[in-house]
N, C-alpha and C positions, 0 to 999 in steps of 0.2 A: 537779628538785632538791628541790621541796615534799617529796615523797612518800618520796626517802631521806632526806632532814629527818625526817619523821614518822615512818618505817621503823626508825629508831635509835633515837628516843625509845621508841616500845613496845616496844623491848627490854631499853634500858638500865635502865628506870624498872620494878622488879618486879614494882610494885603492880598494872600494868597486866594486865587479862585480855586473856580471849577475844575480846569483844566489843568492844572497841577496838581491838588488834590489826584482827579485819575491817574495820573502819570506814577503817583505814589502806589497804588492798588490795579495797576494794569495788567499785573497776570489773573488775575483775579477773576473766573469765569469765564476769561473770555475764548471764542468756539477755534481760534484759530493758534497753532505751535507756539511755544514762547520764542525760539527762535524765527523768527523772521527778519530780524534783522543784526546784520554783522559787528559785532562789537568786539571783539576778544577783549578775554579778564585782563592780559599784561599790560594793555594801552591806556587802562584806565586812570594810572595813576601819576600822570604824566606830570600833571600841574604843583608841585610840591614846592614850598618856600624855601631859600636859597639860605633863608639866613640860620643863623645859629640861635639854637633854645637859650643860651645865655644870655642874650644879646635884648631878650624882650622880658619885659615884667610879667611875672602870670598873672592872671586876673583872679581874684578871689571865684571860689567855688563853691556853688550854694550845694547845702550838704542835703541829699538827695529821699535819707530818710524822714527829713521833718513835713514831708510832703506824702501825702498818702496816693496819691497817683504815681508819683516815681518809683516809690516803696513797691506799689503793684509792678511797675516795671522791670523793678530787678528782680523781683519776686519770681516773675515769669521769666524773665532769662535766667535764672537760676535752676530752672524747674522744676518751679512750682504756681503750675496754672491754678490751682485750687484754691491755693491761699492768695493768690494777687486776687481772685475773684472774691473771696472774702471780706479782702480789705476793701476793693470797690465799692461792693453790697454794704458797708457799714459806714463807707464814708462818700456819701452821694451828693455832689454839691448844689445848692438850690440856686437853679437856671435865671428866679429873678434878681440873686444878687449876683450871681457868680456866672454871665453865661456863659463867658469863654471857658472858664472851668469845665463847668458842666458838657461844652462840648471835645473837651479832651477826653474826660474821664468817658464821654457815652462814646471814642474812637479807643480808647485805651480798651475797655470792654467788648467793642466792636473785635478790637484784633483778637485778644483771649478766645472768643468762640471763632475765630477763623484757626487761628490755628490748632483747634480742638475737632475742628471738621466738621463744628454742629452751625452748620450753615442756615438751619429756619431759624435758631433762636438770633443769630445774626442777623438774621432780615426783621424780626417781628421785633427789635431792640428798637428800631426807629420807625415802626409803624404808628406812636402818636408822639408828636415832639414837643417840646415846650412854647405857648408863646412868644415867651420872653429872645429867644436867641430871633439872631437873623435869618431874613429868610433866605440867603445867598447860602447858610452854614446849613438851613435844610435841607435845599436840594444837592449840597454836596450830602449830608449823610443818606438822604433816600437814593442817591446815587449807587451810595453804598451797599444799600439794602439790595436794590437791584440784582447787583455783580452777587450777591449771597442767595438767592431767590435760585438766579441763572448755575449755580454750583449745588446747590438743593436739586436742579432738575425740575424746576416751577417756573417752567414757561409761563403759562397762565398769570400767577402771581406778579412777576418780573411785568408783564404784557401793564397791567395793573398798575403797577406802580408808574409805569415808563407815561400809560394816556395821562394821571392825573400832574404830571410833573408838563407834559406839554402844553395841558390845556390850565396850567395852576399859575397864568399871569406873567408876569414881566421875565421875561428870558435871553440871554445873549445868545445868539448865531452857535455859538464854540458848545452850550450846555444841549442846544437844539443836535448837531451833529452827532455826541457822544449820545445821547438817548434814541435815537434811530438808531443808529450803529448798535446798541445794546438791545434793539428790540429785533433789528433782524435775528442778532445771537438768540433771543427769546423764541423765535418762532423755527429756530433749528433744534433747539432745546428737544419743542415737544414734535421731533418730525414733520413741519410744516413748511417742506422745503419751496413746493410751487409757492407759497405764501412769502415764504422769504426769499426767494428769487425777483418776485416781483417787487416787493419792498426794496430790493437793492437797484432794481431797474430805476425805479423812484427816485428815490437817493440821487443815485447816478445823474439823473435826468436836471435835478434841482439843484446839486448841491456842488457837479462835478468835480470829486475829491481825488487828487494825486497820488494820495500818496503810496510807498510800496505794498504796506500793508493794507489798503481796503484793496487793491488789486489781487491781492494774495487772496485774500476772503470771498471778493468775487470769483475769481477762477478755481477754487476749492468747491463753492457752490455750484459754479458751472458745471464741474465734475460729476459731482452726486446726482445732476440733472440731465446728465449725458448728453453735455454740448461741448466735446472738446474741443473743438474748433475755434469754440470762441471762448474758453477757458487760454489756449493758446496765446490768443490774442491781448490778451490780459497782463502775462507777463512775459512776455516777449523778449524784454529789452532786462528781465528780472535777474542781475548776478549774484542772490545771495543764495544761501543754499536751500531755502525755501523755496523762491520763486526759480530756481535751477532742476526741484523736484518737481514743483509742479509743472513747469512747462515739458519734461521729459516724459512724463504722463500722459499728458493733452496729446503730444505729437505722435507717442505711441499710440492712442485710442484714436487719433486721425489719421493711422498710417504714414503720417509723415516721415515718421521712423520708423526702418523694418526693425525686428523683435533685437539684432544683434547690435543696431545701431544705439538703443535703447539701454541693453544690457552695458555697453561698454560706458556708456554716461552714467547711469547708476552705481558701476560697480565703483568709477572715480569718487562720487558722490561717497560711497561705503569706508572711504578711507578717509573721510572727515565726519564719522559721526562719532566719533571720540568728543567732538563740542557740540554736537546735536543732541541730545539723550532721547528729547522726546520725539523724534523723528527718527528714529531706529527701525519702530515699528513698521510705520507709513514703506521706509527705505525697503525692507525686504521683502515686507508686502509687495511693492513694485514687482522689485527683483521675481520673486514669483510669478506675477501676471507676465513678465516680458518673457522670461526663460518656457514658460507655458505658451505664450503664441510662438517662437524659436523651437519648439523640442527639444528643447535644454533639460532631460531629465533630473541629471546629477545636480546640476545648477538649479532647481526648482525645489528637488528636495531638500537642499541646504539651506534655499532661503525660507523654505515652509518651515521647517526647522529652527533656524533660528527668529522668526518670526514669532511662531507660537511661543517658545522658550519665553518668550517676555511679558505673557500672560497678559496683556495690554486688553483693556476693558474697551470695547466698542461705545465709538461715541458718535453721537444723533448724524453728523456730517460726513463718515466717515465715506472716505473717496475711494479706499484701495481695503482689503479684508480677506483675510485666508480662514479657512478653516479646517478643524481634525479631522475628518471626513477628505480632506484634499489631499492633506499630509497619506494617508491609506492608500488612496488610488494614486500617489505618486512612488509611492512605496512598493506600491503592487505594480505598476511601471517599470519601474527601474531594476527589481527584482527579474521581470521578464527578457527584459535589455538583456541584463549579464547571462540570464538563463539560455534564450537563444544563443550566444555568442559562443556559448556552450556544449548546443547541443542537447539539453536538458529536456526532459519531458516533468510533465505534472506528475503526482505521487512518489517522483523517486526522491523518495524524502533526506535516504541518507547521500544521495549526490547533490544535493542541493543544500546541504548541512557541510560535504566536503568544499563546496565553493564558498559559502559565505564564509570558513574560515582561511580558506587562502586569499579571499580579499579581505578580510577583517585588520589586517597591519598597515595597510598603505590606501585600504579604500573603505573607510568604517562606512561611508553614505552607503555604498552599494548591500556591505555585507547586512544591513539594520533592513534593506529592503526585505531584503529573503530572511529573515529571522520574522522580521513582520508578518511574510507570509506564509513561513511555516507554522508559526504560533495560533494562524486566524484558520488556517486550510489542514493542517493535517490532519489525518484521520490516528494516529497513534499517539496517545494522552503525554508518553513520554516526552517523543518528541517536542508536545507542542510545550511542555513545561523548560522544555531544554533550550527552545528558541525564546521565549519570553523572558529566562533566565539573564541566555546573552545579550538579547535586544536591551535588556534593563541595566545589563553591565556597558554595554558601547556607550548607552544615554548620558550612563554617568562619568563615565571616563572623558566623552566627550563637552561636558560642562553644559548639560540638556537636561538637569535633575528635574525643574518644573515640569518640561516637557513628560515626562515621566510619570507624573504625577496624573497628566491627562489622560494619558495614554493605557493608564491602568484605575479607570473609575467603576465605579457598579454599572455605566450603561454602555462600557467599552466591552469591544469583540475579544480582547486579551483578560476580560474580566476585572476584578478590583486587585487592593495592591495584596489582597492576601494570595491571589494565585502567584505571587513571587516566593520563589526559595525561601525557607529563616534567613540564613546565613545573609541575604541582601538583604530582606526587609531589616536587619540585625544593626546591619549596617548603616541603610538609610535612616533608622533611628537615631544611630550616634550621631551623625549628622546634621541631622532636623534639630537631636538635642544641643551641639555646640552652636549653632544660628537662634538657640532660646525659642524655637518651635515648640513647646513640651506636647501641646494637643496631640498634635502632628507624631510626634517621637513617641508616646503613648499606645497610639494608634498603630501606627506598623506594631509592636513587638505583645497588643495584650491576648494576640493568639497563637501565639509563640508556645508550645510547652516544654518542648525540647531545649534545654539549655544549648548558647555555643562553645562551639569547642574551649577549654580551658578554662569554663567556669563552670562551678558549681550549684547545683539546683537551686540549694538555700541562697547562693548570692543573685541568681536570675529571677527568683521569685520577688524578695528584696526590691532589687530594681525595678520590677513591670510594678510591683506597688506604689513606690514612690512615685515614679513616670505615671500613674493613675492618679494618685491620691494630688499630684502639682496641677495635672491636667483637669483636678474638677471632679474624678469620677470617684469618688467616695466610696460605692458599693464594690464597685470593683476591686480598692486597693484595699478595703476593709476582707473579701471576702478572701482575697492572695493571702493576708495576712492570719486568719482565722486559719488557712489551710495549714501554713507553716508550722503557725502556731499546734496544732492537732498531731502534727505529722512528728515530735517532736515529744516524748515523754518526757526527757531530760534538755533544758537549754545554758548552754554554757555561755561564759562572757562575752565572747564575739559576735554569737548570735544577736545574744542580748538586747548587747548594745547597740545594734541595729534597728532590734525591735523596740526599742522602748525611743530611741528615736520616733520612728512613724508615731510612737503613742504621741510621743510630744506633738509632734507634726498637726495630728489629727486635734487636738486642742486648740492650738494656734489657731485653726478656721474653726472654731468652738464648734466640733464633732464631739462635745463630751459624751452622749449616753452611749454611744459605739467603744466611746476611746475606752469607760468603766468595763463595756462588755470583754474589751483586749485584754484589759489588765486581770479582770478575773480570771480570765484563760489560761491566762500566764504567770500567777500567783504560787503557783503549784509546782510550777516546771522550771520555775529559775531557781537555778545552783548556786549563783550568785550569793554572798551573802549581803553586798551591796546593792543589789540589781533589787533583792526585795525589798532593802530600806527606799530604793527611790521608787519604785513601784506603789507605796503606799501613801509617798508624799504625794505622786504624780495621781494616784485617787483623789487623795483631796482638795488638788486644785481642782480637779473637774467636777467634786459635788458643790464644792464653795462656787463655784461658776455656775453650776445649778440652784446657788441659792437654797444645799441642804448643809447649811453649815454644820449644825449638833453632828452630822456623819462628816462632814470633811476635819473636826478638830480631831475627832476620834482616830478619822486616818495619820493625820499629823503627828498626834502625839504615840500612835503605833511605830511609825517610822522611828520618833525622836528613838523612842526607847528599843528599839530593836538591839542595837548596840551595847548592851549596860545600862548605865544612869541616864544614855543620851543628852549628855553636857559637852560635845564634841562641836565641831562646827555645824556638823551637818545637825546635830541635835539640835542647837540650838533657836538656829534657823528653822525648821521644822515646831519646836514650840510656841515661835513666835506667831509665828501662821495660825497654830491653833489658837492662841490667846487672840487673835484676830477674829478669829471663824466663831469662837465661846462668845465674844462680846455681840457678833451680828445674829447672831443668836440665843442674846439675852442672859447669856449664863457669867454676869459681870466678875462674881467674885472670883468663881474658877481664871477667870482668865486676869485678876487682880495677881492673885495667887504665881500663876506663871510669869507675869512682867517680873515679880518681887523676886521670882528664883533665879530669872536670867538676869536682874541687877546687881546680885551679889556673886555671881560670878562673872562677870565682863569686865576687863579692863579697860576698854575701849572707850574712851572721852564720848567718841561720839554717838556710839552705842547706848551707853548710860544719859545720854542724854535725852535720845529718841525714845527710851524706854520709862526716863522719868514725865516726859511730853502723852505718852500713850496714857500713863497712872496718874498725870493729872488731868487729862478729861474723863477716864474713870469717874473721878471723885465731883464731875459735873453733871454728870447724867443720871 
């Protein structure tokens, strides 16, 4: 909300440049941590007015709706990005009378695909702009385009926009600075580091700029280009916790620092990343390279560990990087560590199952070594199901469930997540299901046959179907269902109403010709005497939704009448439908006939009213 707060103001307000403008959209692509520089959130609010609310007249308040860009505004803080883009789309104001307008709403829109992550139509939003606005208001929004091109991963494009903005005429110093600085970002984008090293050389040469953050960005690049020496040199004098990681980095890959020297400034560094987030990564990644030149086993594979755990996507610059392959051979490290200390030799499978459990309470790192390595090396199928088992229980006890995830893929040595137990996979479903994973929680359990303990076949079929049918997989939860349904001469209420849920279900994402094939299945086998009044109603919405009305009134009026007269609620309801279904399918008077029956029996003011509104367009058509 801050940010289209601020977003408005550097529009509305003319005075504003370039430079502020950025200052509004600065996390925005750019190649270097959002932290680099020290702010904490409690200081910010220092400057607050002394005086009392009573004390001052409010200013009237322009009412927000009569405005169709606001309307979008609140729209989208609301959430609802679809409909503020709607209103946009229909209310687009013309740039030669309106330009200021027009250059809100083309930022108002700008934000909407930024915060939607569709970053090209962000860029291609200001690829032709009106004559009419200024051209100071252009090259803020191609500014913009830029930073969206650079989070698309369209070095190229970004490169593009950044030459015609240098060479497109009258420019201030401040607009010159921020479009190199965003073109070096371009040229990391698309791995063109020697290109953007020298670019910064440039910069540097021309522009010599202070401040902490392009030193941060040069010394990052320095890194990626294996000159720690002079990445060192860069931020030296750097106390934020930025330029405190990179220079512990630099001095570690200069020897400056032996491994342990290293390790002790990091691990200080690790009890402040509670305000770091996105330097977590980078942090243990260290942590890992220092503990690995140190033969810090234990320490190497915690940081490997919680490293990967964050599943942190590799980015073009990136300085410091582990990988699951490392996590293995530090596992099979560490595993060997305890083993010698031991006395242990290779294949004895069950002494090396008795030590991973006596360190398994006070040392999970060591015991997950040797569970890793019996799971990948033993020669006996049990065992190795018995260690992947535990290994996959430590993961998760120890809050390494991602990790888990990697570690058990189609191209992993542990195999995929079906060579775990049910009873875990069982589990991590429930899991995956309370975080609204449904894919995810589908997945582990739809090769499951075995119920678990203390449930019931028909309620674990039940559930793998819905967990299918939420997840997308339609054939699957159709064909769980068909099974039940088969397995099942006689279905009693309970079931039922389980089943005739999914029927509904499967409607909702209009699966009618499936949902008809259930219902027939199931016609026959409900006890219910309710179950098959809505069974025939539940037909009929889905051939009315087929557009075979003449058979959905028929089912309708089967339901009504199931009962007796079918003048009950449910009857009635049900009739109505069919007088519905009769009229879309031309059969007026039949369904005249039915309005006039449910008129003389309803009380209902409003009922009879709707139903005299139906009988006179009737009488129009």
């Amino acid at each position: 909300m801050k940010r289209l707060i601020l977003t408005l103001l550097a529009v509305t307000l003319p005075h504003l440049g370039l430079a502020q403008a950025q200052e509004q959209v600065e996390g925005v692509a750019e190649m270097q941590s959002p932290e680099t520089t020290e702010a904490p959130e409690q200081n910010r609010d220092s400057n607050q007015s002394d005086k009392e609310p009573g004390n001052q007249a409010e200013p009237d308040k322009p009412d927000p709706l009569s405005d169709s860009i606001a309307k979008a505004q609140l729209l989208f803080e609301a959430g609802a990005p679809s409909l503020a883009q709607a209103i946009l789309e229909k209310n687009r104001p013309d740039p030669a009378v309106e330009s200021d307008k027009w250059i809100l709403w083309a930022r108002t829109f700008h934000q909407l695909y930024l915060s939607g992550q569709r970053w090209e139509a962000a860029a291609t939003l200001f690829s032709e702009l009106p004559t009419e606005i200024p051209q100071s208001a252009k090259r803020e929004l191609k500014t913009l385009a830029i930073r969206a091109w650079l989070q698309a991963g369209e070095g190229a494009k970004a490169r593009q926009v950044i030459r015609s903005l240098l060479f497109g005429g009258d420019v201030t110093p401040a607009e010159i600075s921020i479009w190199r600085r965003l073109n070096v970002n371009a040229l990391i984008v698309d791995h063109l580091i020697e290109d953007a090293r020298l670019a910064m050389i440039r910069y540097q040469l021309e522009l010599r700029p202070d401040d902490p953050e392009w030193h941060q960005r040069h010394a990052r690049l320095l890194l990626v280009a294996e000159e720690p020496a002079l990445a060192a040199v860069e931020v030296a004098s750097d106390q934020t916790f930025y330029g405190r990681l990179l220079r512990i980095i630099a001095r570690l890959r200069n020897s400056n620092y032996t491994p342990n020297q290293a390790i002790d400034g990091l691990l200080k560094l690790e009890k402040e990343l509670k305000a770091y987030p996105s330097l977590r990564y980078e942090t243990w990644a260290a942590i890992t390279e220092a503990a690995e030149r140190g033969g810090n086993n234990p320490l190497r594979v915690e940081a490997l560990e919680k490293a990967l755990n964050l599943n942190q996507h590799s980015r073009p610059d990136q300085m410091v990087t582990v990988e699951l392959e490392a996590l293995l051979g530090a596992y099979g490290e560490l595993a060997s560590e305890m083993g010698n200390r031991s006395g242990l030799l290779q294949g004895e499978d069950e002494a090396w199952w008795a030590l991973s459990e006596t360190l398994a309470p006070d040392f999970p790192l060591a015991a997950r070594g040797i569970y890793a390595q019996l799971a990948s090396t033993s020669s006996n199928e049990e065992m190795k199901q018995k260690s992947s088992a535990a290994l996959s229980v430590s993961l998760i006890t120890s809050g390494l469930e991602p990790l888990l995830y990697q570690l058990f893929s189609p191209d992993s040595r542990f195999g995929d997540l079906d060579a775990l137990p049910p009873q875990i996979r069982s589990d991590l479903s429930a899991r995956a299901l309370k975080r609204g994973e449904i894919d995810l929680a589908s997945r582990l359990v739809n090769t499951i046959e075995s119920p678990p303990e203390a449930v019931s076949s028909e309620a674990w079929a039940l559930h793998k179907a819905r967990l299918a049918l939420y997840a997308g997989d339609v054939p699957i939860a159709v064909d769980l269902m068909a099974r039940l349904i088969n397995g099942n001469e006689s279905i009693e209420r309970p079931l039922g109403d389980r089943l005739l849920q999914l029927v509904f279900d499967l409607q909702s994402v209009d699966r009618h010709p499936v949902a008809i094939q259930l219902i027939e299945q199931m016609k026959h086998r409900l006890v219910d005497p309710d179950h098959q009044r809505e069974i025939l109603f539940w037909k009929g919405d889905s051939l009315s939704a087929l557009k075979h009305f003449t058979e959905a009134a028929e089912q309708y009026l089967l339901s009504a009448i199931a009962n007796g007269q079918g003048f009950d609620q449910w009857g009635q309801s049900a009739r109505y439908r069919a007088a519905e279904a009769l009229v879309k399918a031309g059969h007026k008077e039949d369904a005249r006939s039915i309005y006039l029956s449910l008129l003389t029996r309803t009380q209902d003011p409003a009922k009879q009213h709707q139903l005299k509104q139906r009988l006179q367009r009737l009488w129009l058509k």
